[in-house]
N, C-alpha and C positions, 0 to 999 in steps of 0.2 A: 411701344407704340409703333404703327404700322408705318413704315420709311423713316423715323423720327433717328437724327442724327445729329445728335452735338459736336459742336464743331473743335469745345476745345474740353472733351471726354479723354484725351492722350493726357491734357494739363490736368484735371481735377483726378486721374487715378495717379498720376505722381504725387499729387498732396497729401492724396487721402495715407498713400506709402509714406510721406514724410511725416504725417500724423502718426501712426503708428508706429514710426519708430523714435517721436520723439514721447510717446507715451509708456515705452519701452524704457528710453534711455531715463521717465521717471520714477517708473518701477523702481530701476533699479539704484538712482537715486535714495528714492525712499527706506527702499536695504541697507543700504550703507551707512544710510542716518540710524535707522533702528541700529545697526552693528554698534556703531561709534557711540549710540548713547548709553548701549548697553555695556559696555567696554568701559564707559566713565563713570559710570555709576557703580561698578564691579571694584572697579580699581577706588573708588571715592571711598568704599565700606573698609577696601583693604586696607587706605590709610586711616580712616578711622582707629579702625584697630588696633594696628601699630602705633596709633598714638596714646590708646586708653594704654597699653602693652606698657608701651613706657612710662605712664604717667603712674600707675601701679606700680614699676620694676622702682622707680625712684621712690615713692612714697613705703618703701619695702628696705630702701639702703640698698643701689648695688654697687658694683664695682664702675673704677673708670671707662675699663674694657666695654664692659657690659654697654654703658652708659654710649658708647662710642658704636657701637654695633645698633641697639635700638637705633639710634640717632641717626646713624647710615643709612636704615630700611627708612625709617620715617621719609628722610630726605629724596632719596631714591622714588619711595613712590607718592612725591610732590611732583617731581618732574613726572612720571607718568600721566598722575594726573592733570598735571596742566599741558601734557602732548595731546592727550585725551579730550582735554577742552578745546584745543586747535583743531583735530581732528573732525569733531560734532559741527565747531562753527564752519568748517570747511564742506563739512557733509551739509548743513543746511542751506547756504550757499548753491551747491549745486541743488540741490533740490528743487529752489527756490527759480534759479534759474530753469530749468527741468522743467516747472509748471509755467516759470512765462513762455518757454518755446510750443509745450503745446495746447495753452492759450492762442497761441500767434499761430498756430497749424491749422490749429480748429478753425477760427476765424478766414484765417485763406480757404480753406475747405470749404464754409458754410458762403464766402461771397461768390465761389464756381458754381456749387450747390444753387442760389439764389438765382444766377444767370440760366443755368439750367431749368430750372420751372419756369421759369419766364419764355425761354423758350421753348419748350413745351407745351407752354400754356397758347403761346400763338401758331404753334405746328398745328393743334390742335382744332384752333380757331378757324383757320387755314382749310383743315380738311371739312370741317361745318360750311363754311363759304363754299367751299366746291360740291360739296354735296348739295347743297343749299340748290346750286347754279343749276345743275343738273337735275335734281326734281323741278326745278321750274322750267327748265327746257322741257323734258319730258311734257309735264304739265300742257305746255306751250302748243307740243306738237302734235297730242292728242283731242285741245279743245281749240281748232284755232280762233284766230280772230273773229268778233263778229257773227263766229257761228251759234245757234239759237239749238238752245235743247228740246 
């Protein structure tokens, strides 16, 4: 719009930059929860496994050895999976966090946003009133007072 200049256009393109990088920073959030849930659930099947593994290798007769080894992996990947579950809750966390900050961008964005139509909307106004003024001057100087058609 013709002269229209916001006054604080420097603040609302820095938001709108901090919007999108906190819309970034939940992209990539959101990756890293896919990664970790996929990673617990991988590792979840594998202890599975290793426990049907063992619960067959005993119901079969095996050795001490044997019995000491299954029982290792099993354990082994207990703890993975329960890293795995720290991981996911730590991944949803951020995430979680990730969508309040740009909840809270957006919001700052859309109240500059707001101030801005509003401004606008009276620049606007503005130049209606002065046009306005000015065909009635015209107006004014063409028919003057008093004067009869």
């Amino acid at each position: 719009m013709k002269g229209f200049q916001f006054r604080l256009e420097p603040v609302l393109r820095l938001r709108r930059h901090g919007l999108d990088r906190r819309r970034l920073d939940l992209a990539r959030a959101r990756v890293s929860l896919r990664a970790a849930t996929r990673l617990r659930g991988a590792l979840a099947d594998s202890l599975r496994a290793a426990q049907e593994r063992r619960a067959v290798r005993m119901a079969e007769g095996l050795r001490a050895g044997e019995l000491r080894e299954l029982q290792h992996g099993v354990e082994h990947l207990l703890g993975e999976v329960s890293r795995a579950d720290a991981a996911v809750r730590a991944a949803e966390s951020a995430a979680t966090q990730a969508l309040a900050g740009v909840t809270e961008a957006r919001r700052s964005v859309r109240a500059l946003e707001i101030l801005r139509e509003k401004a606008l909307a009276e620049h606007r106004r503005e130049l209606e009133r002065r046009e306005q003024a000015e065909l009635d001057e015209v107006a004014g100087r063409s028919h003057p007072v008093g004067a009869s058609w």
